[in-house]
N, C-alpha and C positions, 0 to 999 in steps of 0.2 A: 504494500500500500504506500510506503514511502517511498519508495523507486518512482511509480505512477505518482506522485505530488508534486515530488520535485521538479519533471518535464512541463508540468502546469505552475508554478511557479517561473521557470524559464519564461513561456511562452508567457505572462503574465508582466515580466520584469521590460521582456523585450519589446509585446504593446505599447506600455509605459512608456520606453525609452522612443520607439518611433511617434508617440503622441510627442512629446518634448521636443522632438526633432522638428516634425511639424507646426508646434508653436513657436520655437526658434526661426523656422522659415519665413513662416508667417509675418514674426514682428522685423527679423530682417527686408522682407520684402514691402512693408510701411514704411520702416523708414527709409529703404532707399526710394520711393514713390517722393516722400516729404521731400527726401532731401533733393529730387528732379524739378520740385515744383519750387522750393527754392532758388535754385540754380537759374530756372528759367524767371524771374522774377527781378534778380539778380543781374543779369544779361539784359534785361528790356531799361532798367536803372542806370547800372553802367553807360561812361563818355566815353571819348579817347584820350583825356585829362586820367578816368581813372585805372584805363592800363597802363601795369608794370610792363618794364621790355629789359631784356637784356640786350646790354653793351653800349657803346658811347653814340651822341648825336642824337639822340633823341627828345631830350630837352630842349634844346635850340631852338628858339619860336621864329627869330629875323635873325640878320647879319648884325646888328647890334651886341646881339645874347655872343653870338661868337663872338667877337671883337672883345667884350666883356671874359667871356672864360679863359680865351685864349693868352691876353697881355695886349691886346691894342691893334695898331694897324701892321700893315701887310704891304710889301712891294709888291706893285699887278706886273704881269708877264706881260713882254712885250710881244704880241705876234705878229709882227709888223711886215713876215716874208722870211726870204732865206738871207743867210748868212752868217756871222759866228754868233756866240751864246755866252755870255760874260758867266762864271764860274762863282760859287759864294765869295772869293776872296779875290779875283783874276781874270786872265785872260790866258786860259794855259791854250800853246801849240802842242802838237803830238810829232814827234822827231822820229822817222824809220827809217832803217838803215845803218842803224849806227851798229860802228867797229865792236867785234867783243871784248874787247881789248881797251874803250875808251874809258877815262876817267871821270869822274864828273866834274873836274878842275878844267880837264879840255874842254868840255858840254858848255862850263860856265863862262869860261874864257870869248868861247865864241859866239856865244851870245849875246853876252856882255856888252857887246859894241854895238848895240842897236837899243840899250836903255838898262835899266835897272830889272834884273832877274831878282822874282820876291820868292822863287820856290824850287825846285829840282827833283824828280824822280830819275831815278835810275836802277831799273829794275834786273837784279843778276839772278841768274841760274844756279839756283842751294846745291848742285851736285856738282857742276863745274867752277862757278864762283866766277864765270864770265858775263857780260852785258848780253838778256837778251835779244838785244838788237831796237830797240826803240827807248825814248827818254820823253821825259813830261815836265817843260819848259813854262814856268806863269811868270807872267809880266803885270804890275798894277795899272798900265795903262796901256789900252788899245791900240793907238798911233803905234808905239814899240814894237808892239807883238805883229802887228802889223807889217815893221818894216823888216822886220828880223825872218816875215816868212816868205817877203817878196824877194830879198836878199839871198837868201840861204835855199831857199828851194832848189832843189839839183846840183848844187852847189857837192863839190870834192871835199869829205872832211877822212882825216885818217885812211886814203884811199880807198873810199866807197863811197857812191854816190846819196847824200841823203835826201828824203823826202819830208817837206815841214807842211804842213796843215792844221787848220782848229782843230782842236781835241772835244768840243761841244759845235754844235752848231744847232743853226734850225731847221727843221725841214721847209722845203719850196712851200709857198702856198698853193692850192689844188685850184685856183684857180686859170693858173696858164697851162698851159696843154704840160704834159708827165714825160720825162725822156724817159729812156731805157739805157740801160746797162749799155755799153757797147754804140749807141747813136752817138754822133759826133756833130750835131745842127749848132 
């Protein structure tokens, strides 16, 4: 008789527990009901004032608000067409061609005579400890950098022929017709 009880106690405990189960559901599935109708209430409330966002710019209302966060004004870009691009500190040319062998006493030497060099790269090779083959010339004044690459362009230095060009420049404006690589007009 107690063998037979016990099976009816089981089946009696485990009703119980699927009843429990089912009121568990139940009151879960209320309040997530609530909390849908909140949500949407919520959302019909809500601006664009009260979303959060992640990461920067978003505050900024005008150019003012920047100007304000930033520290002040700003130099405008000049895009006035093609030709060189003044540099934050300069007027760097780009030098190729140079000997692997040269110094930067020669580089400065020789440049030197077309105004005052504010800066020098010269960029070596960490395995052989010789000049890549190009240097990075800034001048504080344009006129200089200027005469130094109408001067020295093709110009013999250490018996190789170097090539002096901007190291910045601007692109052409898209308004005149586009050359190609290789066209010679």
């Amino acid at each position: 008789a107690q063998a037979r009880a016990e099976p009816r106690t089981q089946a009696a405990s485990t009703r119980n527990r699927m009843s429990a189960d089912d009121a568990n559901l139940d009151l879960e599935l209320e309040q997530d009901l609530n909390t849908d109708e909140l949500m949407d209430v919520a959302e019909e409330k809500s601006t664009d004032a009260d979303v959060k966002r992640k990461g920067r710019g978003h505050s900024a209302k005008d150019a003012s608000d920047v100007e304000d966060r930033l520290g002040g004004e700003f130099d405008a870009v000049d895009a006035s067409g093609a030709g060189p691009q003044k540099s934050v500190e300069g007027w760097i040319l780009i030098v190729t061609g140079v000997h692997e062998e040269a110094q930067e006493e020669d580089i400065l030497d020789k440049f030197s005579e077309y105004g005052n060099v504010t800066n020098l790269h010269l960029n070596l090779e960490r395995r052989t400890g010789f000049v890549k083959g190009y240097a990075l010339v800034e001048f504080a004044e344009q006129t200089e950098a200027q005469d130094a690459m109408e001067n020295l362009h093709g110009t013999e230095f250490m018996g190789k022929t170097i090539a002096v060009d901007w190291a910045f420049s601007r692109a052409p404006s898209k308004m005149g017709a586009t050359r190609r690589r290789g066209d010679d007009a």
